[in-house]
N, C-alpha and C positions, 0 to 999 in steps of 0.2 A: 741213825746218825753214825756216822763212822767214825774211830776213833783220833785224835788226834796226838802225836806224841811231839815227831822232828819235822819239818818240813824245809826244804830247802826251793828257792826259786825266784824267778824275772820277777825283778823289782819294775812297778809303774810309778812315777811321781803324778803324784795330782796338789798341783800348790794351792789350793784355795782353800779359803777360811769358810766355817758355814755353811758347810752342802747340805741339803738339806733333804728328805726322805723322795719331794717330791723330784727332784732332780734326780736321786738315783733311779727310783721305780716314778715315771709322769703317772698320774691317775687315771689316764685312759685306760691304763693295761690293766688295772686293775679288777676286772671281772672274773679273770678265770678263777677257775675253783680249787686249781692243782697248786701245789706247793712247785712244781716244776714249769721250765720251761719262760722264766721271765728274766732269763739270763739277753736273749735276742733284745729286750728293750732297756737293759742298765744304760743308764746317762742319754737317752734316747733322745734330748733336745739338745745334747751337746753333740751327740756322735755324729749324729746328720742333719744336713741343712733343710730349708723349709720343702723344697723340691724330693726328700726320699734319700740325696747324695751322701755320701758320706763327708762329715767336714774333717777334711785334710788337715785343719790347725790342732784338733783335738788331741790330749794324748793319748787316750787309748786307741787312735786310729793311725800311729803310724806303727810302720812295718816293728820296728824293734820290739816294741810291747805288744805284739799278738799275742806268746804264749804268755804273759806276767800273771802270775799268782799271786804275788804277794802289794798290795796298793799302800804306799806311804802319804798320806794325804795330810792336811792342815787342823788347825782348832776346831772345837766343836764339831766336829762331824758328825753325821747321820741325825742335828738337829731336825726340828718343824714335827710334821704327823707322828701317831707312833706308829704306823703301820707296818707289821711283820711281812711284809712284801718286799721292803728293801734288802734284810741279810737273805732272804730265798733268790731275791736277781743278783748279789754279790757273787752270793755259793755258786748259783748255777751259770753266772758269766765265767767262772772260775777262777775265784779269788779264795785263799785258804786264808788267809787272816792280814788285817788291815791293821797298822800303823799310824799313829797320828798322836798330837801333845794332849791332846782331851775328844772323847764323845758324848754325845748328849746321851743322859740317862739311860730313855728307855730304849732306845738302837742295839746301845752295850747289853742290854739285858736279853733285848729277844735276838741279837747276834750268837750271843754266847749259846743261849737255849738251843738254836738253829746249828753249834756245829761251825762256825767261824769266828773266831780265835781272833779278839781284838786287843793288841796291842799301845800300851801307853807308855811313851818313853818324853823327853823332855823336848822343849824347841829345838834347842839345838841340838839333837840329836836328831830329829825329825828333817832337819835342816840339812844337816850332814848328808844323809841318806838319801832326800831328792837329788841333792848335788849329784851323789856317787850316781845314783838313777839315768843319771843323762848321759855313762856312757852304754855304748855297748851290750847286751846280755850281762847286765848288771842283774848278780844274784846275792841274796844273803839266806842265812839261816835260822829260823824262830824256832828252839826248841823249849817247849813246852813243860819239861819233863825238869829241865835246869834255869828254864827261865830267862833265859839267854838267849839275845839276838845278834846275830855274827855275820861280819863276811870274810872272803881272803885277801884283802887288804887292810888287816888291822884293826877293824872296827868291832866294839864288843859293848854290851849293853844288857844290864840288868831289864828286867819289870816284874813290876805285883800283878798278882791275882789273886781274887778270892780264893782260899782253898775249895771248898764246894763245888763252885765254877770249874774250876781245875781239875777236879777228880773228874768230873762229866763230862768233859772234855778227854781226858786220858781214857776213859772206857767206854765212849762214843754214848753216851747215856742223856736222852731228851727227857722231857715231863715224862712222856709215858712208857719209856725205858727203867726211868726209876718206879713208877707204879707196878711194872710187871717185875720189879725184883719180888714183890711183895705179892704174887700172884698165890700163893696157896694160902698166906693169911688170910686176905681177902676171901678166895674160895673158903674156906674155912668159916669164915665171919658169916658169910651168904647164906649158908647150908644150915649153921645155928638160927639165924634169924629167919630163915624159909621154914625149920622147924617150929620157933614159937606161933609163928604167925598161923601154922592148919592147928595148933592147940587150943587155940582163942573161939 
């Protein structure tokens, strides 16, 4: 997991209330085995139409939001399944951290886990920021580190975070990043219990 500290970048607005896991990641894709590579199907009922096309009304299918990284979106998000397939097609469609007034539960948890930095700021601040979103390479900045989300018009904006959550983010540390800080304990632990056990 890479570390996260500042990030800076193209804001997307997605104004809908309630998206839901199956709308980010549909369950067809859901087979492969890899943590990678299910960036190509994020919002895949939205982005194209029944024919394969791409639907031209979507936002993330016009031209200005090709490169956005950073998705400001609406209430409850990443609600319905808990399936840790949706922050892997966020990561890897290439979104660094999501914006919105509330997420559902367990999203915000296996998001955080995965390495993408979800953001909780108020409606109207939420509000503000799709606004700002609609012009041009609209960019702002989450920095992690201060906690502060910014752009260069003015706009400046506190959020919490677990501190936990936060350090492991700051030092790109997943489950088994933290397990391997403890790599010689364990080794340690092994080698004791490998001994009692030829004693018996």
């Amino acid at each position: 997991m890479q570390p996260f500290r500042v990030h800076t970048g193209v804001v997307a607005p997605l104004d809908r209330a309630n998206v839901d896991t199956d709308q980010i990641i549909p369950k067809q894709f859901l087979k492969r085995i890899e943590r990678t590579g299910f960036g190509q199907f994020a919002f895949y009922d939205w982005r194209f139409n029944a024919d394969g096309r791409p639907n031209t009304t979507f936002i993330l299918n016009q031209p200005k939001y090709k490169n956005a990284s950073i998705l400001v979106a609406s209430k409850n998000f990443g609600c319905g399944s808990s399936r840790e397939h949706a922050p892997w097609a966020l990561a890897d469609y290439g979104f660094h951290a999501i914006i919105a007034p509330s997420f559902a539960d367990i999203f915000y948890n296996n998001s955080l886990k995965n390495g993408l930095l979800l953001v909780q700021l108020s409606e109207e601040q939420v509000g503000e920021l799709q606004k700002r979103a609609l012009q041009p390479e609209y960019n702002v900045t989450v920095d992690l580190e201060n906690r502060h989300v910014t752009d260069d018009q003015g706009f400046s904006a506190t959020f919490d975070i677990d501190p936990f959550r936060r350090r492991c983010l700051l030092e790109g540390l997943d489950d088994i990043g933290l397990t391997l800080r403890f790599a010689d304990q364990i080794s340690s632990y092994e080698q004791r219990r490998f001994g009692q056990s030829t004693q018996v």
